[in-house]
N, C-alpha and C positions, 0 to 999 in steps of 0.2 A: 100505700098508694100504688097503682096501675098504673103503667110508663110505656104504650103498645102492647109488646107483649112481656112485659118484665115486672114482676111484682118488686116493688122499692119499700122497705123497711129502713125508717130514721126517725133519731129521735125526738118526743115535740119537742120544742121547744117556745118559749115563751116567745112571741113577737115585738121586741123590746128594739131591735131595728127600726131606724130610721127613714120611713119610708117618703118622704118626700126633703129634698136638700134646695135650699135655693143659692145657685151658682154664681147668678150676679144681678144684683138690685137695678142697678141701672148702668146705659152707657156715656163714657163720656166724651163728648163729641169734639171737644174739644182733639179728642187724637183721632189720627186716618184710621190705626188697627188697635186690637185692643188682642192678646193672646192669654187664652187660659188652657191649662197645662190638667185635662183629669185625672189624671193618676194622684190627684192630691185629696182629691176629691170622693174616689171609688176605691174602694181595695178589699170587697168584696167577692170577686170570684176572677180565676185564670183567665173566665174569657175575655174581661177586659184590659190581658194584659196585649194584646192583640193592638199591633200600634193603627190610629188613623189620623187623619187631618183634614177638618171642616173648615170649610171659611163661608161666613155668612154676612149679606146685607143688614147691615146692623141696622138700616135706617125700615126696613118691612117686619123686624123685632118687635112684639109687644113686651117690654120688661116687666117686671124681672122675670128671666129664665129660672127655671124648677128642674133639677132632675128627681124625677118620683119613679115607683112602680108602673106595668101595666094597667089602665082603667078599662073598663068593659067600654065598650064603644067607638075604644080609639082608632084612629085612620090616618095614615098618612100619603103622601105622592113621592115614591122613592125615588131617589136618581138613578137615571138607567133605565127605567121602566117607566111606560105609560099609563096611565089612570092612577085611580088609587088603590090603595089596600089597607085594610085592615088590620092593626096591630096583629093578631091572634091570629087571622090568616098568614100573617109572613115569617110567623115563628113555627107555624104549622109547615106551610113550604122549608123553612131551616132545619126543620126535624129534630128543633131542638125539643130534650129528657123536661119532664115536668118540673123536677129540679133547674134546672139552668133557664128556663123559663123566671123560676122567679127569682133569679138574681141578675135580672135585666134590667139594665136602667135608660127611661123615657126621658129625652129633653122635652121642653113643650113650654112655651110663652103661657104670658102672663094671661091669651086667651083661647088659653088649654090644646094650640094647634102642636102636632107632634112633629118638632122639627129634626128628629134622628130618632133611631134606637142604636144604643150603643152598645159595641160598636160596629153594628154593623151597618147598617145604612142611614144618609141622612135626606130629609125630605127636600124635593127638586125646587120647592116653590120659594126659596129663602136663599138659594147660593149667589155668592157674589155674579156681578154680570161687569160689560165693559162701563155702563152706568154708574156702578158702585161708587161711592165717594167713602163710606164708613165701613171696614171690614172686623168682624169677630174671625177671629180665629182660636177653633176647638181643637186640641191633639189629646194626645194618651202616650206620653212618655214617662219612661221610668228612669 
C-alpha cells in the first residue's frame, strides 16, 4: 500500500477484528455520573495510549454507544473548532499513516452521530453544559 510518499508492505491478514464494540447499552439515571475507563476496552494500538477525558450530556445520548471503525460519510462538530468535519478530512488534517488510520476508533450513538474519534477529539454538540443533570464520563487510563 501507498502512505504519501512511502511504499508500506504488511502482512494480510485475515480480518477477524472486531470492528464494532458496543460500550454501553444504556444509562442509568438513576446516578448523576456514570465513568467508563477505555483502556479496557481498546488495546489495539499506542495511539490510544495517549490519556483523555470526555464528559458528556448523558441526557442528548442516543444509547447504546458503539465504538466501531471509520464509515464513509462520517462527520463530526469537533470541540475547538467551528463547523463540521468530516471524519476522513480530520484524519487527513492529523496526517495520520494509512495504518494508524485504521486502528482508529469512532464513538457514535445509537443514531450513528460521531460523538469523538479516539483519541483525539470529541464532538462539541454532546459535552456537558451548566444545564447538565446526567454526566458520562470517558477516560483512557492505564
Amino acid at each position: 500500500m501507498v502512505n504519501r510518499d512511502e511504499l508500506i508492505i504488511i502482512n494480510k491478514v485475515d480480518k477477524k477484528e472486531e470492528e464494532q464494540i458496543i460500550l454501553i447499552e444504556k444509562f442509568d439515571f438513576n446516578k448523576v455520573s456514570v465513568d467508563i475507563n477505555l483502556a479496557t476496552f481498546i488495546t489495539d494500538s499506542s495511539e490510544h495510549s495517549k490519556s483523555f477525558q470526555w464528559s458528556f450530556d448523558a441526557e442528548q445520548l442516543q444509547f447504546p454507544l458503539i465504538l466501531r471503525k471509520k464509515e464513509e460519510g462520517d462527520l463530526f462538530y469537533p470541540l475547538l473548532f467551528s463547523g463540521k468535519k468530516k471524519v476522513s478530512k480530520f484524519f487527513k488534517d492529523e496526517k495520520l499513516s494509512i495504518l494508524a488510520k485504521q486502528k482508529i476508533w469512532v464513538l457514535a450513538d445509537d443514531n450513528k452521530n460521531v460523538l469523538g474519534i479516539i483519541p483525539y477529539r470529541q464532538d462539541r454538540r454532546f459535552v456537558c453544559t451548566e444545564k447538565t443533570k446526567h454526566t458520562l464520563n470517558l477516560f483512557n487510563e492505564k
